[in-house]
mmJSON file of the N, C-alpha and C atoms, coordinates in Angstrom:
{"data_MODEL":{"atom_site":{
"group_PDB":["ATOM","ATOM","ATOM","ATOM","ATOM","ATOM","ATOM","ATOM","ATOM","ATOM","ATOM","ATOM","ATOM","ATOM","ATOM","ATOM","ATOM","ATOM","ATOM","ATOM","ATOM","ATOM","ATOM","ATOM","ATOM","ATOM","ATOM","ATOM","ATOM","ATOM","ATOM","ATOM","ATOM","ATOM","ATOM","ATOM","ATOM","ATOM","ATOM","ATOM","ATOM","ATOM","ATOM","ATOM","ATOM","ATOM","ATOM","ATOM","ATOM","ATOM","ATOM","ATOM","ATOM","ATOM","ATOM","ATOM","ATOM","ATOM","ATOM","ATOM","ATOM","ATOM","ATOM","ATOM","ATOM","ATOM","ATOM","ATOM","ATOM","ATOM","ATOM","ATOM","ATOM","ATOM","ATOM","ATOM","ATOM","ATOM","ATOM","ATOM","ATOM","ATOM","ATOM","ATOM","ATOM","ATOM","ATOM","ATOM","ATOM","ATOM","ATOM","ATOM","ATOM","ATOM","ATOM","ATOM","ATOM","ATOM","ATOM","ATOM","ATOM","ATOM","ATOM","ATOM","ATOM","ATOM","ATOM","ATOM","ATOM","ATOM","ATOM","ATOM","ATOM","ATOM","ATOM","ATOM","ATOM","ATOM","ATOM","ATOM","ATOM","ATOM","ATOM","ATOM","ATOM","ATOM","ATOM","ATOM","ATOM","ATOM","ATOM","ATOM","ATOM","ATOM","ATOM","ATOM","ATOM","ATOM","ATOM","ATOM","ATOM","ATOM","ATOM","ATOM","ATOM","ATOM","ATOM","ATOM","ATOM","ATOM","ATOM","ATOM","ATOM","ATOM","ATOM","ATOM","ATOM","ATOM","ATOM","ATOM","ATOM","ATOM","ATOM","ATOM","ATOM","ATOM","ATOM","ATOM","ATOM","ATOM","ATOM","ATOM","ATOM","ATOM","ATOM","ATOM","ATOM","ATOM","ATOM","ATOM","ATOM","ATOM","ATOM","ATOM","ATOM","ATOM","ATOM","ATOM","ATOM","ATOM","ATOM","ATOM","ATOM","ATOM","ATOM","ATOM","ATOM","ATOM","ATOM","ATOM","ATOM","ATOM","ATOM","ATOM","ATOM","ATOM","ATOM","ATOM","ATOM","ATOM","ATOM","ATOM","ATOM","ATOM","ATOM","ATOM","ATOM","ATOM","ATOM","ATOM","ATOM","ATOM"],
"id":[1,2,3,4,5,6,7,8,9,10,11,12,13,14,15,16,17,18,19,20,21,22,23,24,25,26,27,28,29,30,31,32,33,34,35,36,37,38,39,40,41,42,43,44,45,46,47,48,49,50,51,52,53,54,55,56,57,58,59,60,61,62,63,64,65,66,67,68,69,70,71,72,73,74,75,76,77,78,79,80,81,82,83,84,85,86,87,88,89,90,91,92,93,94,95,96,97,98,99,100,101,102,103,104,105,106,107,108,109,110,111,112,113,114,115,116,117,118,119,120,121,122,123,124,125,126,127,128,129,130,131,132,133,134,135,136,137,138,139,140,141,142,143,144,145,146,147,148,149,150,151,152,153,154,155,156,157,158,159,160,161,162,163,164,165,166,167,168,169,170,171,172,173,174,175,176,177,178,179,180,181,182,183,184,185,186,187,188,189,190,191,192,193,194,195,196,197,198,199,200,201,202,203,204,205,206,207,208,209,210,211,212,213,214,215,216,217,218,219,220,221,222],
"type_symbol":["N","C","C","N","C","C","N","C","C","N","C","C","N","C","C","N","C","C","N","C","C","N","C","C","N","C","C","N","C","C","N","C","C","N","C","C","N","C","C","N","C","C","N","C","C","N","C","C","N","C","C","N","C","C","N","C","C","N","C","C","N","C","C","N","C","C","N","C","C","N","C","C","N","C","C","N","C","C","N","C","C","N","C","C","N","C","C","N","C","C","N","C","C","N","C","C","N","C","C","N","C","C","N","C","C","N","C","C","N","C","C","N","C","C","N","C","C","N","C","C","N","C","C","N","C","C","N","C","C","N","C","C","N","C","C","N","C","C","N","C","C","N","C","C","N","C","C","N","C","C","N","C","C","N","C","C","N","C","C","N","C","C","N","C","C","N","C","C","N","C","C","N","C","C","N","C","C","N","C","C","N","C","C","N","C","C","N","C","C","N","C","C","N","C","C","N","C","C","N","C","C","N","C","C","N","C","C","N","C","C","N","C","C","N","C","C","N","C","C","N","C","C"],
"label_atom_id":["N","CA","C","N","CA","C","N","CA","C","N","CA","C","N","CA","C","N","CA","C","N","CA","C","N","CA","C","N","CA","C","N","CA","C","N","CA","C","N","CA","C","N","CA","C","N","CA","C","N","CA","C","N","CA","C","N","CA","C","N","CA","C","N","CA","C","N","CA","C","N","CA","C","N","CA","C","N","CA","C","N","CA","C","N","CA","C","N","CA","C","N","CA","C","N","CA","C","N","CA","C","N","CA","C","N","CA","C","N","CA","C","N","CA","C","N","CA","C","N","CA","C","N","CA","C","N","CA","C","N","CA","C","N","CA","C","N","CA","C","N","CA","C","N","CA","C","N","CA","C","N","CA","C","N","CA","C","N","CA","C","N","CA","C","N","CA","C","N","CA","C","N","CA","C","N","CA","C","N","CA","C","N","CA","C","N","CA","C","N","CA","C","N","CA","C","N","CA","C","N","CA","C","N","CA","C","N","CA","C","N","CA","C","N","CA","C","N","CA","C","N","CA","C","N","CA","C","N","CA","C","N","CA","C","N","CA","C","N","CA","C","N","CA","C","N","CA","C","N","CA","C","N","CA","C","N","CA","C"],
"label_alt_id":[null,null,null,null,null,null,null,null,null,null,null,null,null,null,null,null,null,null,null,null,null,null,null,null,null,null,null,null,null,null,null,null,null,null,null,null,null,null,null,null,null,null,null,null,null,null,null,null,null,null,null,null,null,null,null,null,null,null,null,null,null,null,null,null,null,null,null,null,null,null,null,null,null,null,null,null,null,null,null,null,null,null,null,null,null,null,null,null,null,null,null,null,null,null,null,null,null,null,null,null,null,null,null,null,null,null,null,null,null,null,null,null,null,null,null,null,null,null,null,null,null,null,null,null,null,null,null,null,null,null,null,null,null,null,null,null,null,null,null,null,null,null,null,null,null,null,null,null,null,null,null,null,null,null,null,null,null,null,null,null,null,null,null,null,null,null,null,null,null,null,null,null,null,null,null,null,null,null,null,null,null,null,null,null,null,null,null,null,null,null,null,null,null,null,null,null,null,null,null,null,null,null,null,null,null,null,null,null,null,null,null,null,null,null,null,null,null,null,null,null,null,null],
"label_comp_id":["UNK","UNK","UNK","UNK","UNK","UNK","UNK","UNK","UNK","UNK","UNK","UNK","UNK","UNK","UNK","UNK","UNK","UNK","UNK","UNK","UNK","UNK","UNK","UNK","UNK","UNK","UNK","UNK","UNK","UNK","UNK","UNK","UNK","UNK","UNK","UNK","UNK","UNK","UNK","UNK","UNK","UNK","UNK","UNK","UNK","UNK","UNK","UNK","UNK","UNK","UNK","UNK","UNK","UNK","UNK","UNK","UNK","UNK","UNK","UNK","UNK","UNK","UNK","UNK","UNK","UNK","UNK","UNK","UNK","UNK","UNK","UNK","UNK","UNK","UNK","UNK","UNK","UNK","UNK","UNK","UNK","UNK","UNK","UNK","UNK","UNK","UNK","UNK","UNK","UNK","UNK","UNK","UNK","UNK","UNK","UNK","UNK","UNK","UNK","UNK","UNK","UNK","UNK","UNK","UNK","UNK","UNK","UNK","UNK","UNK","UNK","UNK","UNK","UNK","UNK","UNK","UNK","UNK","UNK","UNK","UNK","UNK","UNK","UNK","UNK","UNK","UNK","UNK","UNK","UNK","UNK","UNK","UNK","UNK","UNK","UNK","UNK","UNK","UNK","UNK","UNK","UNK","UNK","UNK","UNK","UNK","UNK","UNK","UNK","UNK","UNK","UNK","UNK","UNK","UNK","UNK","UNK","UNK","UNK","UNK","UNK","UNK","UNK","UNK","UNK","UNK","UNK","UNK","UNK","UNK","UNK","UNK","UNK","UNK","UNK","UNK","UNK","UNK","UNK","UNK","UNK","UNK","UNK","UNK","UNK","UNK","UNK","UNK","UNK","UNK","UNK","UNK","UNK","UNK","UNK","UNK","UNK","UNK","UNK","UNK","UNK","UNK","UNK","UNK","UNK","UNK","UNK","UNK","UNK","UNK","UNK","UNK","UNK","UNK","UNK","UNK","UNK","UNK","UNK","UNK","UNK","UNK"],
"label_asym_id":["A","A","A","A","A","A","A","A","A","A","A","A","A","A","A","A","A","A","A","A","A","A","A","A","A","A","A","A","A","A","A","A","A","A","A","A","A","A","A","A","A","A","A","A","A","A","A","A","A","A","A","A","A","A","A","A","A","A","A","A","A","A","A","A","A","A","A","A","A","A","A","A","A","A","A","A","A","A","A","A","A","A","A","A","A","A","A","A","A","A","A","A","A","A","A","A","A","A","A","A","A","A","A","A","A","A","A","A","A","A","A","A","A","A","A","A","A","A","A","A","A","A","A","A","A","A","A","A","A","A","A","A","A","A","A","A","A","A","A","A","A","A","A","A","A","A","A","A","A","A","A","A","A","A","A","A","A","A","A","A","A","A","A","A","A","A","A","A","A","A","A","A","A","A","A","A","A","A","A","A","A","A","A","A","A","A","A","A","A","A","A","A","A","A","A","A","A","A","A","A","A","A","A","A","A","A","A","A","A","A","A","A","A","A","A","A","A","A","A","A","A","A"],
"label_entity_id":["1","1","1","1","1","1","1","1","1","1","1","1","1","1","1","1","1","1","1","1","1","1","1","1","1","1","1","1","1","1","1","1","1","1","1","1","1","1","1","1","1","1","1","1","1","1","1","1","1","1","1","1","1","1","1","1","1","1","1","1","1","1","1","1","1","1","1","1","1","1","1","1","1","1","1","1","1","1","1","1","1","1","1","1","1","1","1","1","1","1","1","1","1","1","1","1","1","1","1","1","1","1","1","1","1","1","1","1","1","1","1","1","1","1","1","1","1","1","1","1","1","1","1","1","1","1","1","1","1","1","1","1","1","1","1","1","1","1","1","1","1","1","1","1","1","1","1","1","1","1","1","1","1","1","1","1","1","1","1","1","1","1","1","1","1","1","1","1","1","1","1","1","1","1","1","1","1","1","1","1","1","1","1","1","1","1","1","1","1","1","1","1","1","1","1","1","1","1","1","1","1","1","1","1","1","1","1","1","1","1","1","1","1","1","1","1","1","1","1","1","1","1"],
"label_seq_id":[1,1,1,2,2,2,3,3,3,4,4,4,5,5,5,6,6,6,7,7,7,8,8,8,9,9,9,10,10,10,11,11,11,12,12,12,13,13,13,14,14,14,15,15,15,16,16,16,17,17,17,18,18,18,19,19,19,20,20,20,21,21,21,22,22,22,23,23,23,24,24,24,25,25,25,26,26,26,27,27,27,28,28,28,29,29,29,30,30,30,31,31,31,32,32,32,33,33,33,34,34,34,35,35,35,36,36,36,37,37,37,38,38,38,39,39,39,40,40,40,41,41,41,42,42,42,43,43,43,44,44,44,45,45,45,46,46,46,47,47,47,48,48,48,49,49,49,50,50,50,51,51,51,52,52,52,53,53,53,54,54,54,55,55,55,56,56,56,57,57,57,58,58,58,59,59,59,60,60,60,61,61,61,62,62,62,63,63,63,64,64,64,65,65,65,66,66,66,67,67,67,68,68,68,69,69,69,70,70,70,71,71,71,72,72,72,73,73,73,74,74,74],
"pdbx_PDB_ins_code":[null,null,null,null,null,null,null,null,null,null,null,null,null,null,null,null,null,null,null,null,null,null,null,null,null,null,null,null,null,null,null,null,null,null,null,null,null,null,null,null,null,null,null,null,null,null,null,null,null,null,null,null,null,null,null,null,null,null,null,null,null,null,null,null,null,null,null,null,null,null,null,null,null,null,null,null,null,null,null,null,null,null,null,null,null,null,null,null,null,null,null,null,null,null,null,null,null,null,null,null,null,null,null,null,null,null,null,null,null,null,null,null,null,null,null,null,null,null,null,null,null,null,null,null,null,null,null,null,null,null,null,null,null,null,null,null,null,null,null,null,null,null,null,null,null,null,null,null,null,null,null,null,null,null,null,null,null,null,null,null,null,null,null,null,null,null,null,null,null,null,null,null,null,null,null,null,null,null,null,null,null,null,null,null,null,null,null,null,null,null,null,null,null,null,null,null,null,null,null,null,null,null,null,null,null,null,null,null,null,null,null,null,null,null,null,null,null,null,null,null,null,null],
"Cartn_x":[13.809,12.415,12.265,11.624,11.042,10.649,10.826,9.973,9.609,8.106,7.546,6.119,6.026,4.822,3.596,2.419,1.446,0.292,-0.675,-1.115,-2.573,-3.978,-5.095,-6.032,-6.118,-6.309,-7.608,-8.705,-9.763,-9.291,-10.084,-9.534,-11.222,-10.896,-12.269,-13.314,-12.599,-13.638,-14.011,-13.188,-14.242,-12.37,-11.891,-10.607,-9.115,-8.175,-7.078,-6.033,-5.159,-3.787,-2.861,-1.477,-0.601,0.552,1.455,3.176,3.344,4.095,4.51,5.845,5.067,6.327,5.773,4.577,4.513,3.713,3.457,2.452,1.469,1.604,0.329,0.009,-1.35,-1.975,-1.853,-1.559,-1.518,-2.831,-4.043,-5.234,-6.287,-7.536,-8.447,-9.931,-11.031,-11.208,-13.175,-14.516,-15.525,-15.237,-14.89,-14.997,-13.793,-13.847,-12.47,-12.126,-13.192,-12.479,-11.493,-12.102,-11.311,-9.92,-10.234,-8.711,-7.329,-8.275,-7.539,-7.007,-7.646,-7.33,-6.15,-5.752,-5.592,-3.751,-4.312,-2.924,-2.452,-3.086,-2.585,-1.292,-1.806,-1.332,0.036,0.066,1.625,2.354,1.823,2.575,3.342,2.229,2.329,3.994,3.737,4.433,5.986,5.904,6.938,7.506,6.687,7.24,7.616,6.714,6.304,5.132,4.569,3.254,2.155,1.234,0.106,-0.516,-1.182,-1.254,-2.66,-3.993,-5.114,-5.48,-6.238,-6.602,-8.006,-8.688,-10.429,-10.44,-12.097,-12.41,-11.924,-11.409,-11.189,-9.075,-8.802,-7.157,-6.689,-6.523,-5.951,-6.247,-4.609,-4.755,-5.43,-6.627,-7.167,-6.612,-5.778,-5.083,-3.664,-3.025,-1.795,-1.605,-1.075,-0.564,0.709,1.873,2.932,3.113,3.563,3.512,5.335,6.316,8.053,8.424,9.536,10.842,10.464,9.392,9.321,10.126,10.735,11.686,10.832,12.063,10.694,11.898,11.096,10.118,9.645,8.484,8.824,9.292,9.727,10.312,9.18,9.448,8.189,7.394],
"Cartn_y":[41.013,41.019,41.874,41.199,42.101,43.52,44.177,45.323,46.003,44.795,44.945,45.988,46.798,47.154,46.676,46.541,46.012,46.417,45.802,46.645,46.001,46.351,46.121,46.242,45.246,45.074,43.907,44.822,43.895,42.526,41.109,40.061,39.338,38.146,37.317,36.921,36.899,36.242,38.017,38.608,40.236,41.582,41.219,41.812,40.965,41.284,40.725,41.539,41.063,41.538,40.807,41.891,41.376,41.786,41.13,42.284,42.385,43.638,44.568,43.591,42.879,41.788,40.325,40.453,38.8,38.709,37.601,36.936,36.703,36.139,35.282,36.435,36.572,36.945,36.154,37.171,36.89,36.583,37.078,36.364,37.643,36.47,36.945,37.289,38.608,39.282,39.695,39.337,39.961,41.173,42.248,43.318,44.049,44.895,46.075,46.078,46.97,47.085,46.108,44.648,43.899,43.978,43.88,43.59,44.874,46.021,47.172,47.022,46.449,46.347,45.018,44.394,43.136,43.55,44.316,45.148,45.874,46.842,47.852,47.165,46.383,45.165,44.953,44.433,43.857,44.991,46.144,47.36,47.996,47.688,48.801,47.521,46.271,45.372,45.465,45.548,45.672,47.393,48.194,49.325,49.703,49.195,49.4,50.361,50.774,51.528,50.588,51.103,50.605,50.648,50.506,50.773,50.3,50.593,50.458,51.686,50.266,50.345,50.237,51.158,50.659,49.715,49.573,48.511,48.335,49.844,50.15,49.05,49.148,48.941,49.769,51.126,52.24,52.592,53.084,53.419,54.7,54.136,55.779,56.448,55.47,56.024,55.248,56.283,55.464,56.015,54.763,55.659,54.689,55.534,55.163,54.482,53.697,53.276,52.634,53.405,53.53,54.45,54.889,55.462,56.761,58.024,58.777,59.815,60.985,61.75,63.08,63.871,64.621,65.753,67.041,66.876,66.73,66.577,65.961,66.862,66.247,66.896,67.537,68.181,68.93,69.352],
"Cartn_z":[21.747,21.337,20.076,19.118,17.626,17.937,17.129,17.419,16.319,15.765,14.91,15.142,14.093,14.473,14.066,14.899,14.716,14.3,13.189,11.886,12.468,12.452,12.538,11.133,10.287,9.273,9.085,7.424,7.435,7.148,7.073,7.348,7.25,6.031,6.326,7.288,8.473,9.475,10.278,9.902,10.552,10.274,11.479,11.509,11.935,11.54,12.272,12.313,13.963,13.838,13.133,12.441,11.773,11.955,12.281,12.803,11.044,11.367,10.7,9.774,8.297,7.511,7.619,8.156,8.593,7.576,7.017,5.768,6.242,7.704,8.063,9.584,9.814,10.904,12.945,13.284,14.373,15.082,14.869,15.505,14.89,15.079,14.041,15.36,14.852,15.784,14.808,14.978,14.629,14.604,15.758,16.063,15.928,15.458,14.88,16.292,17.543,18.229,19.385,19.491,19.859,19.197,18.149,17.087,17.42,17.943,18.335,19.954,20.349,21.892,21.909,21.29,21.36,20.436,19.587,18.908,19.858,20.65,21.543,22.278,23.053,24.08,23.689,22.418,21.652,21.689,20.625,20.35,21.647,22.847,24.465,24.657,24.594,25.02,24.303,23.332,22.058,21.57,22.448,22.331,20.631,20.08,18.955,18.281,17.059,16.922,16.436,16.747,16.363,14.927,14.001,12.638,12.391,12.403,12.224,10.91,9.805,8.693,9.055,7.8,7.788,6.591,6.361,5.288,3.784,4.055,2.585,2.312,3.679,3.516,4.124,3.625,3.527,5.368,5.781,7.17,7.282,8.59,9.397,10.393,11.46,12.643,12.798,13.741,14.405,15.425,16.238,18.102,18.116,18.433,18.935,19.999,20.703,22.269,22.264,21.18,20.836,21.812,21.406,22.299,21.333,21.297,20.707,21.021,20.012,20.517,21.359,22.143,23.008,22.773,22.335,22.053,20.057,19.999,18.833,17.471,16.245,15.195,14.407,13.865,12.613,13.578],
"occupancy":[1.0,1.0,1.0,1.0,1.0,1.0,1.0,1.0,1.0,1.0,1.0,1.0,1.0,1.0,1.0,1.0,1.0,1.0,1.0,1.0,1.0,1.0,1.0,1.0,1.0,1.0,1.0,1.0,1.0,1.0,1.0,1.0,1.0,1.0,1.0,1.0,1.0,1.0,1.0,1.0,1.0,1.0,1.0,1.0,1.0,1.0,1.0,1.0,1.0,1.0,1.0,1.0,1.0,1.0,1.0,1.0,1.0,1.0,1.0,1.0,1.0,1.0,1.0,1.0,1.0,1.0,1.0,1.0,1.0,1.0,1.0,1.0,1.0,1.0,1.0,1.0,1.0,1.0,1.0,1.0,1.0,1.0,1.0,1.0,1.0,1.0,1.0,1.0,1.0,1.0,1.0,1.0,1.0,1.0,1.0,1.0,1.0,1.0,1.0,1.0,1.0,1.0,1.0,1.0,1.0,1.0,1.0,1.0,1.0,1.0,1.0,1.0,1.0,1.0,1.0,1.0,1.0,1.0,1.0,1.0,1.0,1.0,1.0,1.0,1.0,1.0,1.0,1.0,1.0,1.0,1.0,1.0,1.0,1.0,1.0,1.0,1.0,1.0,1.0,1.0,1.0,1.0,1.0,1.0,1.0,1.0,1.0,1.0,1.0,1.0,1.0,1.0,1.0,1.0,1.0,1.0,1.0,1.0,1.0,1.0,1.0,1.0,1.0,1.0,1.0,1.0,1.0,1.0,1.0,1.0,1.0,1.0,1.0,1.0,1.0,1.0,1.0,1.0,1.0,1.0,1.0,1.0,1.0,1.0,1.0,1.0,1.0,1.0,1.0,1.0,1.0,1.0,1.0,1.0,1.0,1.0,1.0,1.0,1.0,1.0,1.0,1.0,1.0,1.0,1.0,1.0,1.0,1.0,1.0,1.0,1.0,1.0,1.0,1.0,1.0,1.0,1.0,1.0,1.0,1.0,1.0,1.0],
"B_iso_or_equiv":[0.0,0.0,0.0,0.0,0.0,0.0,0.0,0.0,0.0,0.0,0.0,0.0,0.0,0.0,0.0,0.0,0.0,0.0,0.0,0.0,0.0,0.0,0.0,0.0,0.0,0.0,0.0,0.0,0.0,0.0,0.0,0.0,0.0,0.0,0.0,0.0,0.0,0.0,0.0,0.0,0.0,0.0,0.0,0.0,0.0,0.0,0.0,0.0,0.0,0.0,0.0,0.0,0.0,0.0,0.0,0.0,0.0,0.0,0.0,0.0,0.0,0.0,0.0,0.0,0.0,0.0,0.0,0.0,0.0,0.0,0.0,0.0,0.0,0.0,0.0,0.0,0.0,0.0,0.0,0.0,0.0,0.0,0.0,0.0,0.0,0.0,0.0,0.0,0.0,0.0,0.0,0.0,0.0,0.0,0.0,0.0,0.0,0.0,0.0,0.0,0.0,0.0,0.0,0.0,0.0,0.0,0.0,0.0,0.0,0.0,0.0,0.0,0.0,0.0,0.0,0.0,0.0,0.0,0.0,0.0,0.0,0.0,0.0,0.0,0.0,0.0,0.0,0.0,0.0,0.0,0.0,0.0,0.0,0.0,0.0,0.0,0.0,0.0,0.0,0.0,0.0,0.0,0.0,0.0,0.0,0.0,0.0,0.0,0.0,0.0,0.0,0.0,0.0,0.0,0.0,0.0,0.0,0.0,0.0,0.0,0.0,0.0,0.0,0.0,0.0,0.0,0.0,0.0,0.0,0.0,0.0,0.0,0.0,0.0,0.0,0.0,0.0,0.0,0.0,0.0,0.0,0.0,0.0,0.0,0.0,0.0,0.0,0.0,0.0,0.0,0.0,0.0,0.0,0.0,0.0,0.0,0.0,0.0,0.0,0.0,0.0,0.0,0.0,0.0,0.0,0.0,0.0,0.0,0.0,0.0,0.0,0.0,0.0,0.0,0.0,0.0,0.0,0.0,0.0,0.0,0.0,0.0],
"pdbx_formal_charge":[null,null,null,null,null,null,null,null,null,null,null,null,null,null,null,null,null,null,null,null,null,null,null,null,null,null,null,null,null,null,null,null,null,null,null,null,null,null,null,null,null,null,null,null,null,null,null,null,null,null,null,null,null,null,null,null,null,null,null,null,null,null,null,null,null,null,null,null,null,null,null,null,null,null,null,null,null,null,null,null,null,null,null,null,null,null,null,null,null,null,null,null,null,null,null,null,null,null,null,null,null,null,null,null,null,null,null,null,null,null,null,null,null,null,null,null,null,null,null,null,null,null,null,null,null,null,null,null,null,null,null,null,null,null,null,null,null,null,null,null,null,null,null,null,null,null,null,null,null,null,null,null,null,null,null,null,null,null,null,null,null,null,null,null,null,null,null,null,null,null,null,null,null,null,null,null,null,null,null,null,null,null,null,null,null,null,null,null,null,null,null,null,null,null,null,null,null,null,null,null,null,null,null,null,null,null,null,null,null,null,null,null,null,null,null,null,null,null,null,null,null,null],
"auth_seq_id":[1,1,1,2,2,2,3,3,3,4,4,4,5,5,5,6,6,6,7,7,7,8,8,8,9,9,9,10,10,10,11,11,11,12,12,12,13,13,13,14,14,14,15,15,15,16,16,16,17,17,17,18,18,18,19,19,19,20,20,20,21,21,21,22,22,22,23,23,23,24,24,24,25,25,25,26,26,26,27,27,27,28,28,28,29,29,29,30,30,30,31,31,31,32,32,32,33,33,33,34,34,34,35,35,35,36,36,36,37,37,37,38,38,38,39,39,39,40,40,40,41,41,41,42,42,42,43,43,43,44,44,44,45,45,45,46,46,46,47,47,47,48,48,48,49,49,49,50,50,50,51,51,51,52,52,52,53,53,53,54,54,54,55,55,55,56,56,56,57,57,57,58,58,58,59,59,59,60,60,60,61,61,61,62,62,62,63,63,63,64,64,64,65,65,65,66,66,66,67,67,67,68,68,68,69,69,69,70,70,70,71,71,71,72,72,72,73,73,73,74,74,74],
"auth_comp_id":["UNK","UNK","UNK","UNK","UNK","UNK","UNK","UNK","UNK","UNK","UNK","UNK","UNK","UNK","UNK","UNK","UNK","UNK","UNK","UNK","UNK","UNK","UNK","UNK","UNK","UNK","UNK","UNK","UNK","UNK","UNK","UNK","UNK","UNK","UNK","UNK","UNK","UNK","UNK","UNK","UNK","UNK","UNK","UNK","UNK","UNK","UNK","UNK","UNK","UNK","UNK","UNK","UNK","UNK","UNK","UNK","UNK","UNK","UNK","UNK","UNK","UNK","UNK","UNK","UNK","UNK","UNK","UNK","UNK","UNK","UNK","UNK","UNK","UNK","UNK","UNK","UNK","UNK","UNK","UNK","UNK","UNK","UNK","UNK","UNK","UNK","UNK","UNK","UNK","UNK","UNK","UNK","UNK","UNK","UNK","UNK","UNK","UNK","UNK","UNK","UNK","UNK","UNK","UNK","UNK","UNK","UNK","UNK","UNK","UNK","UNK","UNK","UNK","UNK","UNK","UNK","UNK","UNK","UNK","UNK","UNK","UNK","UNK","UNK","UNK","UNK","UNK","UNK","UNK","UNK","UNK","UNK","UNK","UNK","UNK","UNK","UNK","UNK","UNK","UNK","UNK","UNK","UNK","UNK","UNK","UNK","UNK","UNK","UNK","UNK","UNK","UNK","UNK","UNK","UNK","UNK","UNK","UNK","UNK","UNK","UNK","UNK","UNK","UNK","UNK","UNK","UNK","UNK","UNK","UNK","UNK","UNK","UNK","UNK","UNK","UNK","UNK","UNK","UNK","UNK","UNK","UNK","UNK","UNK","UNK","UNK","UNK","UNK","UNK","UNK","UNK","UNK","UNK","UNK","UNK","UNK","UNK","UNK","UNK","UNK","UNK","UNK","UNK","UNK","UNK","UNK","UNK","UNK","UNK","UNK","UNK","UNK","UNK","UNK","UNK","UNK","UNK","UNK","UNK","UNK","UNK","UNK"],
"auth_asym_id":["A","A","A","A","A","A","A","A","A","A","A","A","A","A","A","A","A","A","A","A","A","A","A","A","A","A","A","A","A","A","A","A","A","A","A","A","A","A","A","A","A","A","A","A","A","A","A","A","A","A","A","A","A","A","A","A","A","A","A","A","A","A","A","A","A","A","A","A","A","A","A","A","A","A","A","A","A","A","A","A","A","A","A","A","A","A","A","A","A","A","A","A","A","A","A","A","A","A","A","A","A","A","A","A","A","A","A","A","A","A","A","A","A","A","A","A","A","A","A","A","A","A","A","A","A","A","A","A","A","A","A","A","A","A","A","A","A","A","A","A","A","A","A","A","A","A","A","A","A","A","A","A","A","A","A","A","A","A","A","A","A","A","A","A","A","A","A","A","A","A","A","A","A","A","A","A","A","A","A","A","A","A","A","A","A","A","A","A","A","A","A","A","A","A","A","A","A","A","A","A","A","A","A","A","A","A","A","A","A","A","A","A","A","A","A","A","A","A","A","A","A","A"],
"auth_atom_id":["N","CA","C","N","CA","C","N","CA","C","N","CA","C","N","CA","C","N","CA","C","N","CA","C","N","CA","C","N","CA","C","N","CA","C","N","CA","C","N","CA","C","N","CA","C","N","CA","C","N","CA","C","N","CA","C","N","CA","C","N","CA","C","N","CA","C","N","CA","C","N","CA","C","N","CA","C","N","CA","C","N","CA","C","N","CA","C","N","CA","C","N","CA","C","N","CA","C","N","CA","C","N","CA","C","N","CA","C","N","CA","C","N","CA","C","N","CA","C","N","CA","C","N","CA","C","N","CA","C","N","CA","C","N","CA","C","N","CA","C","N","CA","C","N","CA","C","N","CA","C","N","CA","C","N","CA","C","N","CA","C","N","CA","C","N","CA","C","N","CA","C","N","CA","C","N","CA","C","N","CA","C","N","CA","C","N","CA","C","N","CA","C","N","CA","C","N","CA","C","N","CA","C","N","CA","C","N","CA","C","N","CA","C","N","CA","C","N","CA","C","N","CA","C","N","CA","C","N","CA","C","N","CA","C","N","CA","C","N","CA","C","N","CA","C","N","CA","C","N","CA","C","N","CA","C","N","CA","C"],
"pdbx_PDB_model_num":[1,1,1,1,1,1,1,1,1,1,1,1,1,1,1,1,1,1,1,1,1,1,1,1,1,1,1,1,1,1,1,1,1,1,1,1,1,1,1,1,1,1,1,1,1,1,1,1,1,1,1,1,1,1,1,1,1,1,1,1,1,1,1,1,1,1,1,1,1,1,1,1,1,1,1,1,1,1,1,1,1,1,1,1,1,1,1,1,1,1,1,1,1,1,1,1,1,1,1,1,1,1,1,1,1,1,1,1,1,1,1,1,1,1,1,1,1,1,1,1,1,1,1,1,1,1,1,1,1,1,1,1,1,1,1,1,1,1,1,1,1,1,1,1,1,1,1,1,1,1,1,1,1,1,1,1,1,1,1,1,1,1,1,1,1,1,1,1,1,1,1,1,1,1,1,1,1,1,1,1,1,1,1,1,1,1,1,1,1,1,1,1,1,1,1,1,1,1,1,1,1,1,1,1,1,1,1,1,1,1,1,1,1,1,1,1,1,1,1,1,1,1]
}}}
């Protein structure tokens, strides 16, 4: 299984998810926070991170749901 991470990004019809390299969108969402819940899911699934951008592009948050090291570095 990929273990892409999954990016929550603005998108014409409101928001969409996008793995982490893909050109094209995985599914398209009115509401940020659907689009976040719907990313969570893959990332939790794929043991991948999450990557939510605001309107501007530019990322506001990230949550890991990987093999993070414990405890962590820096």
């Amino acid at each position: 299984m990929s273990r892409k991470n999954q990016h929550v990004v603005p998108h014409a019809q409101g928001w969409a998810v996008r793995g982490e390299g893909n050109s094209r969108v995985a599914s398209t969402f009115r509401k940020q926070s659907d689009a976040i819940d719907a990313a969570r899911a893959i990332a939790q699934r794929q043991h991948s991170e999450l990557v939510i951008h605001g309107r501007d592009g530019k990322i506001r948050d990230k949550d890991s749901h990987g093999q993070d090291p414990y405890p962590p570095k820096g």
